[in-house]
Backbone as a ProteinNet text record, in pm:
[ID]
protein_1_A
[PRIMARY]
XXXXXXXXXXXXXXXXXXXXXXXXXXXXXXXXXXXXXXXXXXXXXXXXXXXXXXXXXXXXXXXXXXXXXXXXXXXXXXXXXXXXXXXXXXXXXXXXXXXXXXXXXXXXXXXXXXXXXXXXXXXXXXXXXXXXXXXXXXXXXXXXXXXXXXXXXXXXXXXXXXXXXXXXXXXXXXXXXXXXXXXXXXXXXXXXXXXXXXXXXXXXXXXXXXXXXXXXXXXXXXXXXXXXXXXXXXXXXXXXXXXXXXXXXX
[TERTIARY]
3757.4	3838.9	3975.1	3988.3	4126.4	4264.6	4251.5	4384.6	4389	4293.8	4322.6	4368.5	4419.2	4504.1	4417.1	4493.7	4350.1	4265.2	4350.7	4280.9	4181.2	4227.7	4095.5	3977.2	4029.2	3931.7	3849.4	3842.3	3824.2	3700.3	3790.7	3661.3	3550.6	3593.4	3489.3	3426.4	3461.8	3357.7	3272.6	3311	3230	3099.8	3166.9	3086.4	2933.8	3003.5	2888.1	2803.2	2832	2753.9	2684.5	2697.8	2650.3	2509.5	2468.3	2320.3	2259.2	2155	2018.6	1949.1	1921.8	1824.6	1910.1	2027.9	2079.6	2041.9	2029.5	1913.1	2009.5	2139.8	2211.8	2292.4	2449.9	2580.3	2610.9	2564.6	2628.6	2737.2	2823.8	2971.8	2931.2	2981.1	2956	3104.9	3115.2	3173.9	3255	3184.9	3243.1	3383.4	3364.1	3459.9	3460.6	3554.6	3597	3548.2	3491.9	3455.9	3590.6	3583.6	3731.5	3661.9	3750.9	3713.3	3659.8	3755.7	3676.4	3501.9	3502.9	3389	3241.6	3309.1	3206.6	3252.7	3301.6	3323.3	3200.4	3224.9	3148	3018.5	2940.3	2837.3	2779.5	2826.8	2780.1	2814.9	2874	2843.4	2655.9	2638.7	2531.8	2418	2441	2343.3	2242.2	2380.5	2339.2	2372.9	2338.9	2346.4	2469.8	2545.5	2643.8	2604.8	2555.2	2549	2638.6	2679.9	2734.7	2682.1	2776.1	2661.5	2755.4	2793.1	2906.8	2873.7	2794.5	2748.1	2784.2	2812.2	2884.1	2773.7	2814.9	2748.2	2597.2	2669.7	2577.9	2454.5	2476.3	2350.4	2278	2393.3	2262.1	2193.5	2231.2	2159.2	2031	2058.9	1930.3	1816.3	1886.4	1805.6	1700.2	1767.2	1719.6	1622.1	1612.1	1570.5	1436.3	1447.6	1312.4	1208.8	1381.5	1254	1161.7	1207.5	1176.6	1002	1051.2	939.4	821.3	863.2	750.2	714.7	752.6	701.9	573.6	681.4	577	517.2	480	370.6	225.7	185.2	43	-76.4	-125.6	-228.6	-346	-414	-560.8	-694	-801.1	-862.5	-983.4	-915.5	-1065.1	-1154.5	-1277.6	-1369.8	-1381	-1321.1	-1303.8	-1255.5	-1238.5	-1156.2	-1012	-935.7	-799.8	-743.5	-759.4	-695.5	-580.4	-485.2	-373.9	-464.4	-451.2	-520.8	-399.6	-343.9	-257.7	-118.3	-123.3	12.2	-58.4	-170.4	-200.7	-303	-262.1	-333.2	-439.2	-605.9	-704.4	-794.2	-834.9	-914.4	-1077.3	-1151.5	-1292.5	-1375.8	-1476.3	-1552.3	-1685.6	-1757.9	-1926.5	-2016.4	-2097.6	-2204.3	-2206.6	-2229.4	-2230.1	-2348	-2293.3	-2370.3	-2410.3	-2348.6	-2298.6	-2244	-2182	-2063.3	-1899.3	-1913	-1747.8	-1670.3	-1707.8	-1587.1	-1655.1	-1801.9	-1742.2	-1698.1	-1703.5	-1615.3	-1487.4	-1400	-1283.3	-1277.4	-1363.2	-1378.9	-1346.7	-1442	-1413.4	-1296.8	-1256.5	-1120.8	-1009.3	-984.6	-910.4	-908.5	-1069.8	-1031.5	-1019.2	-1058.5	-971.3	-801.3	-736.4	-581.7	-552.5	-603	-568	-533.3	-495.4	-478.6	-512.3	-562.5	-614.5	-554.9	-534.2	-462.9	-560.7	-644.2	-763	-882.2	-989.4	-1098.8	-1150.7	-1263.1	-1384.1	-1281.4	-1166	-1067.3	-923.3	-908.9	-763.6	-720.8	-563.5	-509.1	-441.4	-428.6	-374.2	-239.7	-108.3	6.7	34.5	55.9	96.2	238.6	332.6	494.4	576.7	527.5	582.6	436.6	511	429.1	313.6	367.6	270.1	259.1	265.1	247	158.7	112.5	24.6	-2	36.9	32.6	-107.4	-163.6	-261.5	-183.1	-301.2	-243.2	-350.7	-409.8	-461.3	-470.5	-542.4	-562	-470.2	-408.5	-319.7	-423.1	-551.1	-642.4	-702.7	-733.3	-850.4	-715.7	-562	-492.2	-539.9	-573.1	-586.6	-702.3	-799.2	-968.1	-1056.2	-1161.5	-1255.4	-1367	-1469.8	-1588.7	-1736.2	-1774.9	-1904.8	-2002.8	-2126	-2231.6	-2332.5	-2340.1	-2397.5	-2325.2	-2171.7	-2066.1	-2003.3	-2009.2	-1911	-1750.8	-1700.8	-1509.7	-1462.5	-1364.4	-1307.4	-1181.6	-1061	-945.7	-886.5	-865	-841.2	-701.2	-612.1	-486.2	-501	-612.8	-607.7	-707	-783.8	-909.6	-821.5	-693.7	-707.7	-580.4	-452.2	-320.1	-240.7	-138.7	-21.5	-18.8	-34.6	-32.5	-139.4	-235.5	-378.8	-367.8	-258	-283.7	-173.8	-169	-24.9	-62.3	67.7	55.8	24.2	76.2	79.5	78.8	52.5	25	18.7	102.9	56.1	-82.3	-151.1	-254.7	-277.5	-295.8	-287.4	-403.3	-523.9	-659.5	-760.5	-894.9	-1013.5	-1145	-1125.7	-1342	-1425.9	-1568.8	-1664.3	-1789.8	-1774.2	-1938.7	-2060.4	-2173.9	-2286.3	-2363.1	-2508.8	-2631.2	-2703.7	-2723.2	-2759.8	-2852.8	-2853.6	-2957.6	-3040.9	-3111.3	-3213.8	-3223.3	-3242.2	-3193.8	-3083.4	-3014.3	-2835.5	-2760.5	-2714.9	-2641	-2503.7	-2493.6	-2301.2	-2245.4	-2112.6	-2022.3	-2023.5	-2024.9	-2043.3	-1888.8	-1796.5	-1699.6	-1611.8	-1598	-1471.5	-1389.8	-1435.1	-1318.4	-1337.3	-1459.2	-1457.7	-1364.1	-1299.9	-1159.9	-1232.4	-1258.9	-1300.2	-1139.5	-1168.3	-1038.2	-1111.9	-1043.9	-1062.3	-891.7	-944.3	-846.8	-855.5	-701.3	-693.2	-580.8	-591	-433.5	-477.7	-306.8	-299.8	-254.6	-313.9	-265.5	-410.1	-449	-577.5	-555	-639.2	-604.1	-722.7	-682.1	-825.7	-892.7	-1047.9	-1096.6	-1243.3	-1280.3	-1365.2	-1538.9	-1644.6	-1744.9	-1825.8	-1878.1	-1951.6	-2045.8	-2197.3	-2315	-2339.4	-2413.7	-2374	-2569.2	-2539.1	-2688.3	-2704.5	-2766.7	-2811.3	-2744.1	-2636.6	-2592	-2487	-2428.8	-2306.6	-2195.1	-2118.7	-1976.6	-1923.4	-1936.3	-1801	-1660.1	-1657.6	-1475.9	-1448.9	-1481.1	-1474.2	-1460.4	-1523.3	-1520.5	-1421.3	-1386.9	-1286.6	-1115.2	-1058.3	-985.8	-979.1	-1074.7	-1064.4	-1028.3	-1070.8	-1040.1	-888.5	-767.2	-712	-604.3	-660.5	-574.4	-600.1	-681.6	-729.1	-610.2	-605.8	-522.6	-395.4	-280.3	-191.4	-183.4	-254.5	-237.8	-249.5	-322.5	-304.2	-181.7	-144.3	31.8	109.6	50.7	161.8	126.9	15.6	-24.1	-80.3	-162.1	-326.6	-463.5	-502.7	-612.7	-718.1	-784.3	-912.8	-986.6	-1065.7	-1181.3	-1114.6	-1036.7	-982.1	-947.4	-862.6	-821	-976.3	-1072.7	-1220.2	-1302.8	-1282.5	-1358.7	-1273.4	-1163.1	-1044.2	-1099.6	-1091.2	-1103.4	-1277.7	-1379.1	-1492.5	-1522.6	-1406.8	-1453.5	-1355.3	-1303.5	-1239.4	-1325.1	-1405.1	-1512.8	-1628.6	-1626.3	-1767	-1745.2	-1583.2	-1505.1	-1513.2	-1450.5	-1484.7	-1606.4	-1675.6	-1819.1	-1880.8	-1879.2	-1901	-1852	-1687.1	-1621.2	-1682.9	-1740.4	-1727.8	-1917.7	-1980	-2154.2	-2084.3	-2016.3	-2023.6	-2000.3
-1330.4	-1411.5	-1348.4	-1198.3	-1204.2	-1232.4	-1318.5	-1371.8	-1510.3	-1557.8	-1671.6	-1675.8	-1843.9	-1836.2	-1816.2	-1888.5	-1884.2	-1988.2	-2126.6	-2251.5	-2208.5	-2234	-2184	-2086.9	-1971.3	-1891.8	-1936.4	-2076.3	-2102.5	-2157.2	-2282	-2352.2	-2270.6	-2162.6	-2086.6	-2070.7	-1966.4	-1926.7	-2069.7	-2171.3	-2287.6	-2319	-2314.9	-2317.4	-2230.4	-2082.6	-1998.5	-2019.7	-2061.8	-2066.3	-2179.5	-2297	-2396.2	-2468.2	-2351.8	-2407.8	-2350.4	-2468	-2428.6	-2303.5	-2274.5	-2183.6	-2061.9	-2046	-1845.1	-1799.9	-1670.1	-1581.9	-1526.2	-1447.3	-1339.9	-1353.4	-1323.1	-1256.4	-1135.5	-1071.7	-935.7	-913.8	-799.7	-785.5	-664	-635.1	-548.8	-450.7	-349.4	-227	-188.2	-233.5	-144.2	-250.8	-394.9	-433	-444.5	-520.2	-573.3	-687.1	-764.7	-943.6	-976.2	-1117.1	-1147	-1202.4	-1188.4	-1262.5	-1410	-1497.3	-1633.1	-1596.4	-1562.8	-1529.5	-1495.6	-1400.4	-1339.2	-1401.3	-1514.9	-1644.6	-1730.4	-1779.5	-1875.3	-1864.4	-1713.2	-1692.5	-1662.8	-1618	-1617.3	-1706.9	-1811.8	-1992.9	-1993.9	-1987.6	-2034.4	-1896.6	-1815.7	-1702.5	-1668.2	-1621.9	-1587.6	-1462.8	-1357.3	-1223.7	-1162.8	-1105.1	-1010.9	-866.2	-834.4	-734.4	-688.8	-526.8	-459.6	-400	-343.4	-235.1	-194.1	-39.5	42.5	-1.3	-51.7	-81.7	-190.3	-200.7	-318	-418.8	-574.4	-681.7	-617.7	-645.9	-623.1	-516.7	-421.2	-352.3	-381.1	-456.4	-457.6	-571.3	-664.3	-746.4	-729.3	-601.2	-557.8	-525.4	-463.1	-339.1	-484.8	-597.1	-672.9	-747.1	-799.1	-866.2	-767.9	-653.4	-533.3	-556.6	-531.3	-504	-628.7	-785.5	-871.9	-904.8	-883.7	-886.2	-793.5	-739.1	-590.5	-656.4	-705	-793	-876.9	-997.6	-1089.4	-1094.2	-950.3	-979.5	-1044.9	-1159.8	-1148.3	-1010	-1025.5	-916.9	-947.6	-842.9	-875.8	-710.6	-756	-605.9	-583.4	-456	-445.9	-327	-321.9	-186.9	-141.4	12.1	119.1	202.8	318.2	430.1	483.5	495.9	476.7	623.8	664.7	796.4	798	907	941	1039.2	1084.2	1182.2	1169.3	1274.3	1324.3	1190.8	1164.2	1052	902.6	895.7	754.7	711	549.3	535.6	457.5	506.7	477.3	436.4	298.1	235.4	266.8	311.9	347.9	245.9	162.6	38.6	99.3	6	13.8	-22.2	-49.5	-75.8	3.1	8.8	137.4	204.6	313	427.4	485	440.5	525.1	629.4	663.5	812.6	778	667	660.7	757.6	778.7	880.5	984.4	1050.4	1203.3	1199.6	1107	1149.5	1144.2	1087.1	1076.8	1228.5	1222.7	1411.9	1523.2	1505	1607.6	1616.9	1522.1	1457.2	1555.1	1527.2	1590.5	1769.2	1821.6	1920	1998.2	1930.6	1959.2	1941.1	1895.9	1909.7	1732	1651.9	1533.5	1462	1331.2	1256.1	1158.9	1151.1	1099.7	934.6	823.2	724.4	651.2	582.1	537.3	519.1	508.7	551.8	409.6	372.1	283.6	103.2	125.2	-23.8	35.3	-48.1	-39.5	-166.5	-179.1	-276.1	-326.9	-389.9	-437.3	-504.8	-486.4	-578.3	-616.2	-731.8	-745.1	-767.5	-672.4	-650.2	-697.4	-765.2	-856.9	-856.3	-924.5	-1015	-898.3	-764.4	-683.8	-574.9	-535.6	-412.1	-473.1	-362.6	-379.1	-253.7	-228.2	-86.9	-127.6	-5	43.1	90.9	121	180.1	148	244.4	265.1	135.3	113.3	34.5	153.3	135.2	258.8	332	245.6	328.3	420	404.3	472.9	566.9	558.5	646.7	809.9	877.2	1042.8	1068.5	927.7	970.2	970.3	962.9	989.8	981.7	859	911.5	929.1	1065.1	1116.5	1078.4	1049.2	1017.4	1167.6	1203.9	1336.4	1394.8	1359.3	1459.5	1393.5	1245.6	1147.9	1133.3	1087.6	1075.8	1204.2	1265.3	1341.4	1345.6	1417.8	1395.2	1504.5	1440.6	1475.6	1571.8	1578.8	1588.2	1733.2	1739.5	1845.5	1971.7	1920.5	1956.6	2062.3	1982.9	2031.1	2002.8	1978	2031.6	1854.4	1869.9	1722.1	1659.2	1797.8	1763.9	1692.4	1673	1597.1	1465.4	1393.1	1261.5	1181.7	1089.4	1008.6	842.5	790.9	643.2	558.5	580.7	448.5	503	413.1	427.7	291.3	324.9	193.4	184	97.8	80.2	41.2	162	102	90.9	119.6	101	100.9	58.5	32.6	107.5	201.7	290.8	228.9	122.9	74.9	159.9	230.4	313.2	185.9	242.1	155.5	245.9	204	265.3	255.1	379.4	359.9	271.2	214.6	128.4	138.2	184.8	196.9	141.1	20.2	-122.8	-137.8	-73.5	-161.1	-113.8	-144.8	-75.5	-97.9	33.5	113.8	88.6	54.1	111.1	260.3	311.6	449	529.1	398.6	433.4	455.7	350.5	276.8	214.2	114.7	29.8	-127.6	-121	-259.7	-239.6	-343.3	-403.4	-432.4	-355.5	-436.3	-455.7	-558.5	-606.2	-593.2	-646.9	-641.5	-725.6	-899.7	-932.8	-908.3	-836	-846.5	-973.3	-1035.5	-1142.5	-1170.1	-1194.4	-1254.4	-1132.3	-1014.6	-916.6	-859.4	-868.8	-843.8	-663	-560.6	-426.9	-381.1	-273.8	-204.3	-143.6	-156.5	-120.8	-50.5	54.8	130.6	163.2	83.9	97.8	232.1	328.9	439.7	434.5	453.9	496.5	565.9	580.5	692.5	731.4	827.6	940.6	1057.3	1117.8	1266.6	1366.8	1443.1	1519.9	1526.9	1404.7	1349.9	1410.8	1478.7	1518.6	1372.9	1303.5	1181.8	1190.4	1323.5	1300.8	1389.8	1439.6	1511.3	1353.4	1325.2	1162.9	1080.8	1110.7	1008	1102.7	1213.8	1270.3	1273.1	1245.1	1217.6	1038.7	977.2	892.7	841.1	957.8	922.6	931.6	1080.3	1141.9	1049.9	959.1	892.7	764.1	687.2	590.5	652.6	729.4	821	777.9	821.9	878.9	728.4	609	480	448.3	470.1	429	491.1	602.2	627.7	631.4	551.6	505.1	578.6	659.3	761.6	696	627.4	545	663	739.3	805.2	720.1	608.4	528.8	474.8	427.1	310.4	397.7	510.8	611.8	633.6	688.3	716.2	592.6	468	379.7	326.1	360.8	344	442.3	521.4	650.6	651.6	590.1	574.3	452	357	249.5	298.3	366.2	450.6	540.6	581.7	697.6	597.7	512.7	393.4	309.7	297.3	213.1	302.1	454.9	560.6	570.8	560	616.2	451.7	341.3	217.7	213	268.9	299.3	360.5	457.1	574.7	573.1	467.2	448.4	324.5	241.9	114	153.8
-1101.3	-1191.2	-1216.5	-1136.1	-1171.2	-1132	-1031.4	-1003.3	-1049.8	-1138.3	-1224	-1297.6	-1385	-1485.8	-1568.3	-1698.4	-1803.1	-1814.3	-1769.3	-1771.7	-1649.2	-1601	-1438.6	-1506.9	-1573.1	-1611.2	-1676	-1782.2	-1895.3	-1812.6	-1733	-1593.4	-1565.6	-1487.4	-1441.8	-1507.5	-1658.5	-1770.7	-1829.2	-1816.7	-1855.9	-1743.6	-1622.8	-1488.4	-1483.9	-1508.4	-1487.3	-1619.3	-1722.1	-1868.2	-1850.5	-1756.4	-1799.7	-1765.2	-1641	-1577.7	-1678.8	-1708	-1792.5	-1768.4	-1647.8	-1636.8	-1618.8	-1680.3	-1668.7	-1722.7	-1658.4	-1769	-1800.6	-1691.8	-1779.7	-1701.5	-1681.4	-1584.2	-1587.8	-1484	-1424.6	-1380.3	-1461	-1400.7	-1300.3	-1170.2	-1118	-1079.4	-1053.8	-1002.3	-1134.1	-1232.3	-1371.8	-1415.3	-1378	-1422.8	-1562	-1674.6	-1802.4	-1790	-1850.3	-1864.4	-1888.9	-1842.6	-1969	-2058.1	-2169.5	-2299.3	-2305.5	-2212.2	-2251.2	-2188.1	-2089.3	-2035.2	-2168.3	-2243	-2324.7	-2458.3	-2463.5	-2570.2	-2555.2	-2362	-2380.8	-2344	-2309.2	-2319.8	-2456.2	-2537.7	-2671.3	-2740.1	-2697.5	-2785.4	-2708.5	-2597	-2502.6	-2545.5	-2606.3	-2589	-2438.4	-2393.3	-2223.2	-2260.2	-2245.2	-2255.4	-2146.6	-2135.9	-2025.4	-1989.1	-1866.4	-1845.7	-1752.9	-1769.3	-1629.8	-1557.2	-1471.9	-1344.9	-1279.5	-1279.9	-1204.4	-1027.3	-986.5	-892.9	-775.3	-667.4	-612.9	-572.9	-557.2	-549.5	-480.8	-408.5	-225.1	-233.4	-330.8	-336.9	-478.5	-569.2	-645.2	-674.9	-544.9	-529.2	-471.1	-366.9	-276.6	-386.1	-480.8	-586.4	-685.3	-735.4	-795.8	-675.5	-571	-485.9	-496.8	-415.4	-411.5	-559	-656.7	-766.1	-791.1	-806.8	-788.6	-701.1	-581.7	-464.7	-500.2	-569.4	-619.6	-731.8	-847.8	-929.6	-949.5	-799.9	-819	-728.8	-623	-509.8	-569.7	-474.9	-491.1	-501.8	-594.6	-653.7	-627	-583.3	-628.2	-666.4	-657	-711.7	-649.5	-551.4	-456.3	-529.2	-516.5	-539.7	-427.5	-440.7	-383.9	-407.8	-327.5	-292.8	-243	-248.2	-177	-251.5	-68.7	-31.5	43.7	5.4	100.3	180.5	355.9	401.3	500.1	534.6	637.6	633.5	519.3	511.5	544	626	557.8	472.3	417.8	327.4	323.8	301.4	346.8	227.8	251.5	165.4	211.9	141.3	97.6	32.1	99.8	69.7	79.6	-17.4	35.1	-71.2	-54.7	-199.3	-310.6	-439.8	-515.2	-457.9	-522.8	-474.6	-353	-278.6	-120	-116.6	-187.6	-136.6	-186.9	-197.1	-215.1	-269.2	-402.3	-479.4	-424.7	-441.4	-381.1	-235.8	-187.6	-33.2	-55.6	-176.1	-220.2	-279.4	-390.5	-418.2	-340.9	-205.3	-112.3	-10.8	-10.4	82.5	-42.1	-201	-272.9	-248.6	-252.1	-252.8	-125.5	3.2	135.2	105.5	2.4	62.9	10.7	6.8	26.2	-136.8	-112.9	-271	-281.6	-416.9	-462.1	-514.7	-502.3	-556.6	-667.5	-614.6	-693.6	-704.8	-776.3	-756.7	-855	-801.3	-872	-820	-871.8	-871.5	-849.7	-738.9	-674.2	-653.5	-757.6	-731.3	-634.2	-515.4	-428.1	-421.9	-414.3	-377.4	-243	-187.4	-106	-85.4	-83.3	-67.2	-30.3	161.4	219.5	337.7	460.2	510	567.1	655.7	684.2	583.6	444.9	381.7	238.2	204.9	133.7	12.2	-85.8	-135	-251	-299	-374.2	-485.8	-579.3	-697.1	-759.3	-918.2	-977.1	-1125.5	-1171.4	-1294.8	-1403.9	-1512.7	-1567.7	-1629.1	-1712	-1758.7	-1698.4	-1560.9	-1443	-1387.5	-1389.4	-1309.4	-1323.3	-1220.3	-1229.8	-1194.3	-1224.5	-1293	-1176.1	-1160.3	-1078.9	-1132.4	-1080.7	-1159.3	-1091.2	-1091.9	-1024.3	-1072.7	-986.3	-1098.1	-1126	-1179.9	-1231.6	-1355.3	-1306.8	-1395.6	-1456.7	-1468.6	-1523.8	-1494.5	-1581.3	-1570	-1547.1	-1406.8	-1451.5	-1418.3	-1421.9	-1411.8	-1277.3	-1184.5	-1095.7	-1080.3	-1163.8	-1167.5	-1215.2	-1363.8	-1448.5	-1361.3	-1309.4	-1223.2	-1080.9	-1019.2	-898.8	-907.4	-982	-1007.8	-960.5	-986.6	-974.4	-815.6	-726.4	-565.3	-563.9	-631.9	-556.3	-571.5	-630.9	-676.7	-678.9	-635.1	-632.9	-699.1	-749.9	-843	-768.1	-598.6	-533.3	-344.2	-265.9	-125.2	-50.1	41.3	131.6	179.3	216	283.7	384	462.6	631.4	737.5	672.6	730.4	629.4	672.1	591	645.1	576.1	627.1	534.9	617.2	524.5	550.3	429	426.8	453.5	500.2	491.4	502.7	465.4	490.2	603	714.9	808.1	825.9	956.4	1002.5	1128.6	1117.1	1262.5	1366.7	1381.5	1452.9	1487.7	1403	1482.4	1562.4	1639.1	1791.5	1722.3	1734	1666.9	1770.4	1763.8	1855.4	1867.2	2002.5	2103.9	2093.5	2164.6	2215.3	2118	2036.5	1928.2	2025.9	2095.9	2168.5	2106.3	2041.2	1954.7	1808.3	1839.4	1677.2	1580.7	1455	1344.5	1269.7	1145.6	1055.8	941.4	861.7	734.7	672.1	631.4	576.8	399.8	343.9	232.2	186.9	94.8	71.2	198.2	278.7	410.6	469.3	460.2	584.2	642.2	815.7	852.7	879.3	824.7	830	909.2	1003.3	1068.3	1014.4	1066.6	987	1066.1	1063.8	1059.7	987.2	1048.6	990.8	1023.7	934.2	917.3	845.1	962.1	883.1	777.7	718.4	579.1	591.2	673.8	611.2	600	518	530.3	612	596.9	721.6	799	760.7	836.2	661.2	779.2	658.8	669.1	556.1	531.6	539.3	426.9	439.4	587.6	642.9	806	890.6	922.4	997.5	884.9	774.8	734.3	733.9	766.2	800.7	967.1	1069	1177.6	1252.7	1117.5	1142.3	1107.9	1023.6	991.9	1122.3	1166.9	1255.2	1407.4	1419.8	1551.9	1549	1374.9	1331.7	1405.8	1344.3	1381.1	1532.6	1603.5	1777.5	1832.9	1787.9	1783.4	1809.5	1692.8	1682.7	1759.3	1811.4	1925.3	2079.5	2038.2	2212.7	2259.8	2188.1	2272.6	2209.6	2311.5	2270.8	2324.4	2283.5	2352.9	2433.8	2316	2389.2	2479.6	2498.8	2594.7	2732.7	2661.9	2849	2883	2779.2	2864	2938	2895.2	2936.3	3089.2	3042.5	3201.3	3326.4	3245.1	3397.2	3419	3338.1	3350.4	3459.7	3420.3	3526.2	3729.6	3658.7	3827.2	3855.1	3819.5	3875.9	3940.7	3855.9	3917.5	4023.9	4034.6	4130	4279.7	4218.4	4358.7	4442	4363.4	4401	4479.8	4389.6	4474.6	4572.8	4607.9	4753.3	4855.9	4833.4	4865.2	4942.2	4860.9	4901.8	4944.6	5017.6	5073.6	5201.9
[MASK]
++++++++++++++++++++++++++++++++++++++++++++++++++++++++++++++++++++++++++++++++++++++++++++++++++++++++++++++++++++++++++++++++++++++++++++++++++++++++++++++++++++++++++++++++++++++++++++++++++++++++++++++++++++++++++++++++++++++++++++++++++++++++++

């Protein structure tokens, strides 16, 4: 507005005051309002704010905060660990293992996000972050030992507010009968909201370290992403050994 007159200015300040639904006008890079401006928002009780800040970013800054707002929510039961930087959701019936495998994952090195209920955002179309209920943030609860506080227990490094979520380990109770995947070349998912996340099913019996197979599974995720499939190179060079040898007897 400042190479306007005053009549023009007057326009404008009528212009921007006059949609129903303003919540507020932001002056940005530390300008002065002009006066009619902050006349005719306080006939309208539209509030004026500033911001040393230029358009363009703090539009970005309001947009983010916005999207973070009003992501769709929802509330899964589980576990949700940071382990080697990613962030791993922990499922299963009660009383499987969940939190102390979250327990033992903490005091190997790892963090803790939430335990019993983890709130879910979905951010945008592929991300998805975790986070704690505010009451349950820190806590942990064992069954033997009850609530305890993870933070006070095993220091500030063990525990963080929030994590993306980039895979799913579902504990289960072994089953006698059921033919596991051998290899891991079968895809499981797991849709949360509208994002489908991988996902990892593990027997749960007697003997088997959990959080050991759930830190291997983090580090297998990892090597995924950068294009070292184990099962897949073994089942490759498995079907060229069977291919040789069929050669080789024909």
């Amino acid at each position: 507005m400042r190479g306007l007159n005053e009549k023009e200015r007057a326009l404008r300040a009528f212009a921007f005051c006059s949609y129903q639904q303003t919540p507020c006008i932001i002056i940005t890079r530390g300008d002065t309002p002009p006066p009619v401006l902050l006349e005719e928002a306080a006939s309208r009780r539209i509030p004026v704010l500033g911001t040393p800040m230029v358009t363009t970013r703090l539009t970005a800054r309001i947009s983010n905060y916005l999207e973070d707002k009003l992501a769709p929510e929802t509330l899964q039961h589980g576990v949700l660990v940071d382990v080697y930087g990613i962030g791993i959701l922990i499922i299963g019936s009660s009383g499987i293992g969940k939190s102390e495998t979250g327990l033992e994952l903490i005091k190997r090195g790892h963090r803790l996000v939430a335990d019993d209920a983890v709130v879910i955002r979905q951010i945008s179309d592929d991300y998805l972050v975790g986070s704690a209920p505010p009451l349950l943030q820190n806590l942990i609860e064992i069954r033997g030992l009850g609530v305890l506080n993870a933070m006070t227990l095993f220091g500030a490094g063990a525990v963080r507010t929030h994590k993306r979520i980039s895979m799913v380990v579902h504990l289960e109770a072994w089953r006698d009968n059921h033919a596991y995947d051998r290899l891991g070349i079968e895809t499981e998912t797991m849709k949360i909201l509208d994002i489908e996340l991988p996902k990892v099913t593990v027997p749960v019996r007697p003997g088997r370290n959990l959080a050991v197979i759930v830190e291997v599974a983090a580090m297998n995720f990892r090597l995924k992403g950068m294009g070292l499939d184990a099962a897949k190179q073994f089942a490759a060079e498995l079907e060229q050994m069977i291919a040789a040898q069929s050669e080789g007897s024909a």
